[in-house]
N, C-alpha and C positions, 0 to 999 in steps of 0.2 A: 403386282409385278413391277409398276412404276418406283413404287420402294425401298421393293429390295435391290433394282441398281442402283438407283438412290446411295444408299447405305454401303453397297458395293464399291461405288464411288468417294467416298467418306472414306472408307479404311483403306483405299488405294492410295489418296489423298496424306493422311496419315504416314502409312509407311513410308510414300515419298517422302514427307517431311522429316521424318526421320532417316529417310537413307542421307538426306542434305544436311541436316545437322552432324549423321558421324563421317562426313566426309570433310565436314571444315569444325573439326571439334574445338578446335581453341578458338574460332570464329566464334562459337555456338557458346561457349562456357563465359566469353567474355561479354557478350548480349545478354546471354542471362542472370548477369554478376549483378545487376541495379535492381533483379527483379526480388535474386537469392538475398542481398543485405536489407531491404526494402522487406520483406514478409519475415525475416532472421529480426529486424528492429520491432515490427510492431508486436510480434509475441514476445521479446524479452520486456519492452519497456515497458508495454500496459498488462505485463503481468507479475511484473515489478508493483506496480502503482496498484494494481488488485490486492495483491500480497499484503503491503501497508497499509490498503484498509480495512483487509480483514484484520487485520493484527490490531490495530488501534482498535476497531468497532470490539473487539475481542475485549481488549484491555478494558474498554469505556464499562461493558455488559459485566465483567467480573467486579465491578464497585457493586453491581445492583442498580436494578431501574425504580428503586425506591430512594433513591439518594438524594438529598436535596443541600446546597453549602450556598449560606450566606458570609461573601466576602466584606472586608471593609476597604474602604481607599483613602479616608483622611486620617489625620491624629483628633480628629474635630468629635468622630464616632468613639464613644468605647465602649464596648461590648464587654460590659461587667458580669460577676458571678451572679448576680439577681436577675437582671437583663436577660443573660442566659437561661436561665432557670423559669421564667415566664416562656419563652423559647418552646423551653423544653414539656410545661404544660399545659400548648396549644392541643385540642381534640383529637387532630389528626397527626400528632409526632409522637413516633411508637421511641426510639432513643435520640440522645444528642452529644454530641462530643465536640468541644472548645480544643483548638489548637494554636501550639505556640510552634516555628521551626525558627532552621540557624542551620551555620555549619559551626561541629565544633572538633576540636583535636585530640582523637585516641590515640593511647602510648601502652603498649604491653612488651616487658623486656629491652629487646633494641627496634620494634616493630611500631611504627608510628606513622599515621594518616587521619587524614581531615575528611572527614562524612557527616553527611545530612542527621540533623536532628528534627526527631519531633516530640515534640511536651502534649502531653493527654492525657486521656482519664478511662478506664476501664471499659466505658460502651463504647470506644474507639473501634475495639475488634469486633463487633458487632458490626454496625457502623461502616463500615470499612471492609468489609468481606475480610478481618486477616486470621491468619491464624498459625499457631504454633508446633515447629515440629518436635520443639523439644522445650521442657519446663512448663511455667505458665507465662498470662499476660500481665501486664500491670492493672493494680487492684485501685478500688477508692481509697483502702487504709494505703497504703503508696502514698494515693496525692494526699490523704489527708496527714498524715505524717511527716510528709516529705521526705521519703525514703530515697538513700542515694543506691534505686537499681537499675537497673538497663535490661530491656530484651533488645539481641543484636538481629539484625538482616543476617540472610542464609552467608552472602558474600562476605558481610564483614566481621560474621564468627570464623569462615573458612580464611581471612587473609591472619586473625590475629592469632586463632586457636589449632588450623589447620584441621586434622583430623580428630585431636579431643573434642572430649564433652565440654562447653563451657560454661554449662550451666553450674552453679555452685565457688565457681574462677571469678577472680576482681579483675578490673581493667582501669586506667586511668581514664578518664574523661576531663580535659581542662584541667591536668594536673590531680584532681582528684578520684580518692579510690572509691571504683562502684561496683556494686556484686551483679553479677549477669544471674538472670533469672531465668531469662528463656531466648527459646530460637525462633527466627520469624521460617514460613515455610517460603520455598522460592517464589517472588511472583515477577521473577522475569524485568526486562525493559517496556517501555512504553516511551511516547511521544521522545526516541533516546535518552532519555534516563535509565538508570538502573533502579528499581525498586525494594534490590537487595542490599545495598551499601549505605543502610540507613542504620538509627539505632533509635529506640524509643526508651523518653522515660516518663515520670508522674509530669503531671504540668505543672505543678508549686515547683518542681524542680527543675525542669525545663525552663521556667520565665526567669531564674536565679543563675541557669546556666548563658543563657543569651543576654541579661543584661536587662529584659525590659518585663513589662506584666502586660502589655497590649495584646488581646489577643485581636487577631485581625479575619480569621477563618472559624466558621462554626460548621460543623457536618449534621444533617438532620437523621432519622432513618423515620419513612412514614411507614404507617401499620397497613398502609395499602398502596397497593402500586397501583392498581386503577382507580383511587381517588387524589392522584400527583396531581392534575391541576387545582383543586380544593387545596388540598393543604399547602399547595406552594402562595395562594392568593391569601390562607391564612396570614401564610411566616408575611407576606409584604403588610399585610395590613396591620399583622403587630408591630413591624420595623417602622411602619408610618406613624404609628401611635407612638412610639419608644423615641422617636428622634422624627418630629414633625419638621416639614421642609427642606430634610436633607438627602433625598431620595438619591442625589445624583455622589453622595458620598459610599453606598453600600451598593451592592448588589447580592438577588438570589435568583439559583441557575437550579436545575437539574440535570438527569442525564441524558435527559430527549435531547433541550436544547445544546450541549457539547457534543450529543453526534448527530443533531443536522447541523451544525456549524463542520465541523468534521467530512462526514459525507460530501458537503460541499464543494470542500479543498479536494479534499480525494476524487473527487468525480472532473471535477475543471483540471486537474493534476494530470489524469487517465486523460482528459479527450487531449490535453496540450502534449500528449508523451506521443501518443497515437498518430495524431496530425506530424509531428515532424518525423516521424518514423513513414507515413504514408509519404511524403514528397519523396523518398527515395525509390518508392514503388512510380511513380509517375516519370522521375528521370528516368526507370530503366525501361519503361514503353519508349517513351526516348529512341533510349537506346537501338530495343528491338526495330522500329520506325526506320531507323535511320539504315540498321543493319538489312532488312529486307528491300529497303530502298537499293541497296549495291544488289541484292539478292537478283532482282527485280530487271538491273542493268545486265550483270553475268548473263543474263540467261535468256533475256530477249531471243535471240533467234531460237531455240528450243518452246521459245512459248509462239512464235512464228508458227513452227514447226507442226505443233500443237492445234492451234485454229486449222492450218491448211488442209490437217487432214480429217476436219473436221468438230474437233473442239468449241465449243460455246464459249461465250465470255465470261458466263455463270458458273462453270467451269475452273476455269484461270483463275477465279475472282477465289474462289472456293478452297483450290490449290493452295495459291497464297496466302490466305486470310487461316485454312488451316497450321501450316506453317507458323504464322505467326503466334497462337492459341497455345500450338503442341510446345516452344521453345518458352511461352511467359508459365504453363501448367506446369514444363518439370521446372522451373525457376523455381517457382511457387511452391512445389513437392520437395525442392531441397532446402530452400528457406526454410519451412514448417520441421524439418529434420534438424537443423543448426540451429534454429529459433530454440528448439525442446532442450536438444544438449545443451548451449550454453546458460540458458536459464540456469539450469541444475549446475552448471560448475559454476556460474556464477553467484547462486543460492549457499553453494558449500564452502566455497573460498572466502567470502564475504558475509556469512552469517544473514543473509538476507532473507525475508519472506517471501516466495513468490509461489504466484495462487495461479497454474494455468486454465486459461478456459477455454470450452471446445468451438464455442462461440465466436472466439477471438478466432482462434486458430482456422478455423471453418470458412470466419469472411476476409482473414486475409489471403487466401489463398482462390476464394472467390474474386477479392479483387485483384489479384493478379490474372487470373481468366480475361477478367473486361478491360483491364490496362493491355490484353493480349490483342482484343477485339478491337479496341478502339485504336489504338496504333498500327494496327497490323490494317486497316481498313484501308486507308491512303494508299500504301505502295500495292495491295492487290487490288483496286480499284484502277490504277496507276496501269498495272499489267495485263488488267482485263481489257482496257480500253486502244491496246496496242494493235496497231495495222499489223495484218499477217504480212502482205508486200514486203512494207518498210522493215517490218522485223526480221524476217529469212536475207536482205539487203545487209543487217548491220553486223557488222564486225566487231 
């Protein structure tokens, strides 16, 4: 019995607090306005920074988590055809592919632009997750011949060729004429680059087109993805044998470590997006605090009124503190409404990724409750503690 007036007193509580909020609605809409942009920031921006790391983890995963690249960093290293080739018949390395890049200058007709090159060798597309949607890739007779052909990126048959086929079509490359062989299939941006606006040729031809024979990047592919720490301690200990004492000139990575170095960023990204998005939820308890404070003042003699004819202070306290709850919830209910829409227009105007989650969504609106609780505490505490006397007195 005791809790169903209980309860009875709650939703009386309630609709009061909504009869007082639509009786000073611009009062009400602009208290709730710290609470609305404050739960509207933390879902667009940490679900922005979600978005980018699914996208990058995405990107990293479609190389393959058997990938392994030994960099170089001096001219001191060079990573010769033999070199390589010991490389490539360690135990645990199933292919290997030496790379040379540059940027160089295509010209077709009156159509000319400056795009990424890379010089390789046939196991590159393995290697590499690529593949072609149209022709073929580049073969070893290629490098071994030093064929002048090219497979173009999806983008940069679409800028030169438009809707033809351009397989079988010459292009200039650095002035010289090359037969396109094949097309790369789309694979999108990553870490902002475009992975389409590239063009691939042999590497004998590639080190002829940039000017130099260094190669400074090698790509591994192991026969197993759950023996990556084995074979990665292989490739160092051949690199330590191959060039004693120069450890601090080369490095080899795989793709664990680029996506927990990754994760990383993204993860300190999301709480720093979060955090400045949450201050705006704490100015508008602020806010409410302040507004319930005047609430608090207005209406003194009605809470006079209230005790005299019996009223508790548990009561008042209860009154109030609802009040304060019901104004930060719908704050919080239309934040999470403008939070969703904007993402998605600003997802489709701006080409961006974003990854919402219920999670997110769920505890910002939870923290908007306790930003309601915790603010709203003061001025109903404030108004439970009021003399009936002095109160039915003020004016």
């Amino acid at each position: 019995m005791k809790m169903e007036v209980s309860c009875l007193g709650i939703l009386q509580s309630i609709k009061m607090a909504l009869k007082s909020i639509k009786s000073n609605k611009l009062r009400s809409v602009l208290t709730m306005l710290g609470i609305i942009i404050g739960v509207a920031s933390v879902i667009v921006l940490v679900s922005i920074a979600q978005g980018s790391t699914k996208s990058v983890t995405s990107s990293i995963n479609s190389l393959g988590t058997n990938l392994l690249t030994v960099n170089t960093y001096s001219t001191d290293i060079e990573l010769s055809e033999d070199k390589i080739s010991e490389l490539g018949d360690l135990n645990g390395v199933e292919a290997i592919s030496p790379v040379v890049s540059g940027r160089v200058n295509l010209k077709k007709d009156r159509t000319a632009s400056q795009v990424s090159l890379t010089g390789t060798n046939a196991a590159y597309s393995d290697v590499r997750d690529t593949e072609v949607s149209q022709g073929r890739f580049i073969t070893d007779l290629d490098v071994e011949y030093r064929q002048k052909v090219v497979v173009l990126g999806s983008e940069t048959a679409s800028t030169f060729f438009g809707t033809d086929n351009p397989v079988g079509q010459y292009i200039q490359v650095e002035g010289t004429s090359f037969k396109v062989v094949g097309v790369l299939a789309s694979k999108g941006s990553s870490l902002g680059q475009s992975g389409d606006n590239v063009v691939i040729v042999p590497l004998s031809t590639g080190q002829r087109l940039v000017g130099s024979t260094v190669i400074s990047t090698v790509y591994l592919q192991a026969k197993d993805e759950n023996q990556m720490d084995f074979v990665m301690n292989e490739v160092k200990m051949k690199m330590a044998d191959l060039y004693p004492g120069k450890s601090d000139d080369y490095g080899v990575t795989n793709q664990q470590d680029v996506m927990d170095t990754m994760s990383s960023v993204t993860d300190t990204m999301t709480m720093l997006l979060g955090g400045i998005a949450s201050i705006s939820l704490l100015v508008g308890g602020i806010g409410i605090m302040n507004i319930m404070l005047v609430s608090v003042s207005e209406r003194t003699k009605e809470i006079g009124i209230r005790k005299a004819i019996g009223a508790k202070r548990r009561d008042i306290l209860l009154q109030f503190l609802i009040e304060s709850v019901v104004l930060s919830a719908l704050g919080g209910l239309i934040g999470v409404l403008i939070g969703l829409g904007l993402g998605k227009i600003v997802s489709s105007l701006m080409s961006i990724s974003i990854s919402f989650s219920s999670t997110v969504i769920l505890a910002s609106f939870l923290f908007s409750l306790v930003v309601g609780v915790v603010f709203g505490m003061f001025p109903a505490n404030k108004a439970s503690k009021l003399n009936p006397i002095q109160a039915l007195r003020y004016e």
